[in-house]
Residue, then its C-alpha position, 0 to 999 in steps of 0.5 A: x500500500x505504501x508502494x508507488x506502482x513501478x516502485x523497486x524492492x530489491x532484497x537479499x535472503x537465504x534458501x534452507x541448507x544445512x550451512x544456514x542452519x550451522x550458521x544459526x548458532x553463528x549469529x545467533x549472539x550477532x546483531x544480525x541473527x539468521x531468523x528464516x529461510x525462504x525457496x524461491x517460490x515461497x518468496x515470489x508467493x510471499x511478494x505477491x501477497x504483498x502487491x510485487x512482481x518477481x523481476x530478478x531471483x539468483x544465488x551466489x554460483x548465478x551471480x558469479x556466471x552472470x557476471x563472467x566470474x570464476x565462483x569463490x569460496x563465498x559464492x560456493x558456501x553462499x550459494x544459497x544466498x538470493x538476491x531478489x528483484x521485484x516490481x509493485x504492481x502496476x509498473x514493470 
């Protein structure tokens, strides 16, 4: 409701995986603990609920490729780190 249409969300978030789940007990005394996971799907329905269009969804080995780069360590233990793109309805 808040969104202009056309408007641009671009977030980061993490698909389930053993690593993530390692990394709970990690964080968990940081500022930034790790407190869900989401499949893609689940992100696009979960954008959807809230008026945005998925434009753009990659994970670490995606973005290495997309971007004509070898992956690294972070992309291999990262690689279930997305980034995604989405549009409010009514923009493009």
């Amino acid at each position: 409701r808040r969104s202009a249409p056309g408007s641009r969300l671009v977030a980061t978030y993490n698909a389930p995986s053993l690593v993530r789940w390692g990394m709970r007990a990690v964080t968990a005394t940081s500022r930034e603990p790790h407190r869900s996971t989401y499949r893609p799907d689940a992100m696009r329905r979960l954008l959807a609920a809230y008026g945005f269009t998925v434009l753009d969804d990659t994970g670490g080995l995606e973005r290495a490729a997309r971007f004509g780069k070898r992956p690294g360590l972070v992309d291999l233990v990262w690689t279930r780190g997305h980034h995604v793109v989405a549009a409010s309805n009514g923009g493009s």
